[in-house]
N, CA and C atoms as a LAMMPS dump frame, in Angstrom:
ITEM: TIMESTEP
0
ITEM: NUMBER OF ATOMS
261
ITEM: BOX BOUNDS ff ff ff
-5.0000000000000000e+02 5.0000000000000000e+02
-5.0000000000000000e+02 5.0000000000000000e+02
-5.0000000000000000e+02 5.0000000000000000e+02
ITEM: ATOMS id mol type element x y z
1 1 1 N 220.859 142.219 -329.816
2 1 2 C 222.099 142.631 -329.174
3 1 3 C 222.088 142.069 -327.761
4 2 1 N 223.019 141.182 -327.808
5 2 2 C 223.584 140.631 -326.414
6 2 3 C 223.568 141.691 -324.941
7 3 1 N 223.8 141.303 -324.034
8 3 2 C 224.634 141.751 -323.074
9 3 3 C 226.115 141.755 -322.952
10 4 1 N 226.61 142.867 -322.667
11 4 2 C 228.524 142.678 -323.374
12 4 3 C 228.512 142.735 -324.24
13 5 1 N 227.665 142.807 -325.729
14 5 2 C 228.084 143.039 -326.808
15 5 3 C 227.965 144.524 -327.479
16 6 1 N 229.568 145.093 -327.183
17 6 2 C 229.813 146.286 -327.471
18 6 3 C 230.735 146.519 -328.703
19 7 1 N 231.011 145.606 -328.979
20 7 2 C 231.947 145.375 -330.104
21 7 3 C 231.995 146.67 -330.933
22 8 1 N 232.873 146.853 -331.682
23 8 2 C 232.828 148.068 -333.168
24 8 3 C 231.355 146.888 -334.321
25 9 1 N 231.904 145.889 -334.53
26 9 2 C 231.045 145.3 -335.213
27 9 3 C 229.723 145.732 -334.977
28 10 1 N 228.485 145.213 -333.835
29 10 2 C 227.771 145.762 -332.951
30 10 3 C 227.363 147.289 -333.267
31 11 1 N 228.217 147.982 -333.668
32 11 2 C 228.214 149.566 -333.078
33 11 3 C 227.386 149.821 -334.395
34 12 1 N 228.391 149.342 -335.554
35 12 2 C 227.914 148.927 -336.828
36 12 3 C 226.946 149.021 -337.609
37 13 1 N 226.221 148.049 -336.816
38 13 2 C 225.13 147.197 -336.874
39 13 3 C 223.905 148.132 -336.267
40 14 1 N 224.007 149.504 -335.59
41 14 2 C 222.884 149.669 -335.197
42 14 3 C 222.478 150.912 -336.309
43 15 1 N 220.802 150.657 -336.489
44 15 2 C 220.285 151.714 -337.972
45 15 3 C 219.116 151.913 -337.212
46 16 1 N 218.598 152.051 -336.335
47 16 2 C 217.481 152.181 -335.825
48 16 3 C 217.637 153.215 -334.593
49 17 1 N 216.606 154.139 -334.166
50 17 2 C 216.863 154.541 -332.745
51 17 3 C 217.019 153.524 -331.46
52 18 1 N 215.699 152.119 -331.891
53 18 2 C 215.833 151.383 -330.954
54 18 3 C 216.652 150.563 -330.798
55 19 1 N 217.567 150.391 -331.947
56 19 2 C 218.722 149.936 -331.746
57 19 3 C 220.043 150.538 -331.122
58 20 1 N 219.847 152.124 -331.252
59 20 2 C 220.719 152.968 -330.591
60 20 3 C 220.387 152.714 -328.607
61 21 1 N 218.962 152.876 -328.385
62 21 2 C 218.278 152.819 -326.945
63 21 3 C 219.072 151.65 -326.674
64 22 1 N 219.181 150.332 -326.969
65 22 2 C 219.569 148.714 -326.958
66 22 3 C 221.102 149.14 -326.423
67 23 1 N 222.017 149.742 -327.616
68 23 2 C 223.113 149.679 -327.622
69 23 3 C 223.194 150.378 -326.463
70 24 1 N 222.892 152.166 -326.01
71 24 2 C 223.288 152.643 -324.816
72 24 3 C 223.191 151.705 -323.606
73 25 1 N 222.162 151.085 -323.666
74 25 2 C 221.758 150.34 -322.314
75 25 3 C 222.551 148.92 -321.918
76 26 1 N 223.17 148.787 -323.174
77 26 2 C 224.576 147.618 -322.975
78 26 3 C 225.341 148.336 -322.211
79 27 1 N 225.872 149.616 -322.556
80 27 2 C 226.84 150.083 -322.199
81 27 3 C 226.876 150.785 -320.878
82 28 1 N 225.462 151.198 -320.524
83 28 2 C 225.224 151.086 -319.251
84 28 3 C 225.161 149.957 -318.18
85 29 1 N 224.54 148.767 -318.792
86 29 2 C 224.663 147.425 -318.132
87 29 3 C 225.638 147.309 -317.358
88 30 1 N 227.114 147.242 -318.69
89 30 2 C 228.279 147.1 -318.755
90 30 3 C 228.798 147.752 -317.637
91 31 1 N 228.917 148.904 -317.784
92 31 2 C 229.681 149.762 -316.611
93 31 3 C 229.409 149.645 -315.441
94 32 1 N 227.64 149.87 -314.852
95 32 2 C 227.366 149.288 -313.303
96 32 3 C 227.653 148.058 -313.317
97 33 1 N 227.511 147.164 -313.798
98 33 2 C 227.979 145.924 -313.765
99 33 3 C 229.364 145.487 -313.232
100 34 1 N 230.056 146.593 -312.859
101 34 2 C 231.817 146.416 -312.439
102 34 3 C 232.808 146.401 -313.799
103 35 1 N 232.651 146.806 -315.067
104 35 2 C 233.605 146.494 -316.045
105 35 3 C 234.566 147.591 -315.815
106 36 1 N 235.523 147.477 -316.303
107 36 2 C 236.848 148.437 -316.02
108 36 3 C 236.578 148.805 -317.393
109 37 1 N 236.276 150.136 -317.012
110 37 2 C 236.47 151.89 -318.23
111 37 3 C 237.153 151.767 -317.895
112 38 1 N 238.581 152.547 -319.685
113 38 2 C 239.699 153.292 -319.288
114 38 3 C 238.843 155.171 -318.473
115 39 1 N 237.395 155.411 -319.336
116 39 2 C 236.972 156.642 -319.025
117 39 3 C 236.154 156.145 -318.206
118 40 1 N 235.758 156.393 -317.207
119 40 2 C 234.736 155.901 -316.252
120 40 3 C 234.237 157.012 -315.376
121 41 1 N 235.187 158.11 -315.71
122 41 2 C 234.51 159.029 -315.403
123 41 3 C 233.52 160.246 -316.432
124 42 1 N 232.42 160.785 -315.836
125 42 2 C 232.319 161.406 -317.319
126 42 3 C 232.817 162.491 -317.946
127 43 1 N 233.46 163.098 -317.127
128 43 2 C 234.76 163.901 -317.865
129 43 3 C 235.521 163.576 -318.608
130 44 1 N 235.855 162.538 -318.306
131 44 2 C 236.897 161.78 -319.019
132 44 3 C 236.231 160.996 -320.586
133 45 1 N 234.837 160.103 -319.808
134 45 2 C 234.308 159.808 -320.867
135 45 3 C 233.928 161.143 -321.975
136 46 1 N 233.486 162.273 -321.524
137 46 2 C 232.732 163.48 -322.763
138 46 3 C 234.268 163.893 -323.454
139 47 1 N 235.555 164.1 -323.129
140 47 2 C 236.763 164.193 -323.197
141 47 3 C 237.01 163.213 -324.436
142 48 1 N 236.999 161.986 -323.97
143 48 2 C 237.004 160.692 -324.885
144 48 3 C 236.238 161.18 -326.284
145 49 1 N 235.077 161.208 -326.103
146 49 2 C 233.801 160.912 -327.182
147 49 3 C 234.354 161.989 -327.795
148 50 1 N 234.714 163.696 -327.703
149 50 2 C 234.686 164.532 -328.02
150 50 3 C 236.096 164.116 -329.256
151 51 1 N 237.059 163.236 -328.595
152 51 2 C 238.543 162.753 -329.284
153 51 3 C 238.364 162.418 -330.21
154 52 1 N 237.675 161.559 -329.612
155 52 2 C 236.651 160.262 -330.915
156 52 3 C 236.307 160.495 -332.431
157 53 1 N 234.773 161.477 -332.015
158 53 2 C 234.176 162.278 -333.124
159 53 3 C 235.269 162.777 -334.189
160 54 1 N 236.3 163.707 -333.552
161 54 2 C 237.021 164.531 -334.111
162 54 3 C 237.985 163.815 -335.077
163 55 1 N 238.536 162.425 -334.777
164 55 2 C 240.29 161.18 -335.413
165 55 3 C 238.671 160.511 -336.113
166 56 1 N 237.436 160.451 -336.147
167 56 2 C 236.929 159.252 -336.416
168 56 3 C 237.144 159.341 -337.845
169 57 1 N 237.065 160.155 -338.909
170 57 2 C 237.658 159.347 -340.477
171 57 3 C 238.708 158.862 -340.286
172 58 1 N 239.897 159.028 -339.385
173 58 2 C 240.974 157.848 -339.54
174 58 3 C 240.745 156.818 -339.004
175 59 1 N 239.814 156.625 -338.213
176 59 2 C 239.011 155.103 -337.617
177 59 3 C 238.703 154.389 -339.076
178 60 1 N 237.962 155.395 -339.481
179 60 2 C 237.32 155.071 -340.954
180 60 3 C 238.22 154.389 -342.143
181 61 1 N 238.855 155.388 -342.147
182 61 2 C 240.035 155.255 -343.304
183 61 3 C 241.102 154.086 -342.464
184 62 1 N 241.12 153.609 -341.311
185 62 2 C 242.28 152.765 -341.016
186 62 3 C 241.583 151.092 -341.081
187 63 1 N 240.225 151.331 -341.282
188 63 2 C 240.062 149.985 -341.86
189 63 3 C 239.356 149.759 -342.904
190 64 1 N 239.5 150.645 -343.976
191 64 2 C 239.04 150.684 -345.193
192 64 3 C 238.244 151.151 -345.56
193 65 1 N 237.516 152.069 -344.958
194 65 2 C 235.914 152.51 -345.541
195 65 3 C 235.718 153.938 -345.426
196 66 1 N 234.951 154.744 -346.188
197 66 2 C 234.985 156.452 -346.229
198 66 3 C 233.746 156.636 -344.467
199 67 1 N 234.425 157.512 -344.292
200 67 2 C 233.42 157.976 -343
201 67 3 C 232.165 158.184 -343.241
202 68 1 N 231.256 157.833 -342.94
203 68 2 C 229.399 158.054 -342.826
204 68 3 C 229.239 159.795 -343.03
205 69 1 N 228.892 159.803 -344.404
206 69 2 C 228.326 161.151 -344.369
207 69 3 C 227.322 161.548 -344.066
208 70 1 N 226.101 160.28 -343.479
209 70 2 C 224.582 160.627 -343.12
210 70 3 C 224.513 160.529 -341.876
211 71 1 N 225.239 160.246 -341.226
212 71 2 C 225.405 160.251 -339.42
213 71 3 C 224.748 161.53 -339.222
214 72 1 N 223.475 161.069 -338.391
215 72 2 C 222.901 162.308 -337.624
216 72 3 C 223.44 162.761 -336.738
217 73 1 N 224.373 163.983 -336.727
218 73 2 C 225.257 164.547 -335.289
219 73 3 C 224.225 165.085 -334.547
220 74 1 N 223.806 166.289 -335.189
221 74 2 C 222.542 166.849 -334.423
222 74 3 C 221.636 165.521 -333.165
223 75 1 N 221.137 164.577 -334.135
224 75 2 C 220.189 163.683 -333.095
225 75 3 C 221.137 163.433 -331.416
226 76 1 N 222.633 162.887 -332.009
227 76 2 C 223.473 162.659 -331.508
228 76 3 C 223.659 163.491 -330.426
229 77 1 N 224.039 165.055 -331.209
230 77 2 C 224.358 166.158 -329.934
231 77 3 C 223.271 166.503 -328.867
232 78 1 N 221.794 166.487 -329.431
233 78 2 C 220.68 166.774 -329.131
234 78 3 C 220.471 165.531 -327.532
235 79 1 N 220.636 164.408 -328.313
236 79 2 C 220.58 162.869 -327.114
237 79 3 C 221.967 163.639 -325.564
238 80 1 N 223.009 163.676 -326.091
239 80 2 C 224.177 164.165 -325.147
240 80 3 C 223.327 165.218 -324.462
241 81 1 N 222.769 166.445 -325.068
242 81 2 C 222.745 166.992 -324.124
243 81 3 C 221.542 167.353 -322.993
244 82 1 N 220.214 166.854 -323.446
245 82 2 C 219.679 166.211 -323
246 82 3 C 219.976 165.589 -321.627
247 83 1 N 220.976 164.672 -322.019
248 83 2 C 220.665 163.611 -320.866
249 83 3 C 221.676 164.36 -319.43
250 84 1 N 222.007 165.823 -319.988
251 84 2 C 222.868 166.326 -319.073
252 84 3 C 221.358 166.456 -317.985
253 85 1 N 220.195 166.844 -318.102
254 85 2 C 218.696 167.377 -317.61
255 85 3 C 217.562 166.49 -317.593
256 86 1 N 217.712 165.409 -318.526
257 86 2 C 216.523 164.577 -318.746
258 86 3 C 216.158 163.523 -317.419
259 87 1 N 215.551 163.525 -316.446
260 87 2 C 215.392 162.296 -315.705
261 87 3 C 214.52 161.162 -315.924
C-alpha cells in the first residue's frame, strides 16, 4: 500500500491487522500532510464513521455485493476506543 492510496479498492484489499496498521497510517500520512477532509475534525470525523457503519449495506448493495458478515466490529470498536487513551 502506497502513500495516498486510500481508495475503496485499497480499503478492500486489507485482510490482515497489519494491513489495517498500513492502511490507518496512510490516512494519517494523508491528513498531516495538508489533504483537505470534508471531516477533519474528529467530531465530525466519529459523526462520519458512526453514518458510515450504519448506510454501509447500501454502500454494499449499491455496487453489487452483500455486506461482510465476518467484519470484526468488536476489534474495530475495541481499536476506536482505545485510541481515545492509548499513547
Amino acid at each position: 500500500m502506497g502513500q495516498n492510496d486510500i481508495s475503496p479498492a485499497t480499503a478492500e484489499a486489507v485482510a490482515t491487522r497489519e494491513d489495517l496498521v498500513r492502511y490507518v497510517e496512510t490516512l494519517h500520512a494523508e491528513l498531516i500532510n495538508g489533504a483537505v477532509w470534508e471531516n477533519d475534525h474528529l467530531e465530525r470525523f466519529l459523526e462520519a464513521l458512526a453514518a458510515w457503519i450504519r448506510a454501509s449495506p447500501g454502500y454494499y448493495a449499491n455496487t453489487g455485493r452483500p455486506a461482510p458478515d465476518d467484519a470484526s466490529w468488536s476489534f474495530f470498536a475495541n481499536a476506536l476506543g482505545a485510541a481515545r487513551i492509548y499513547e
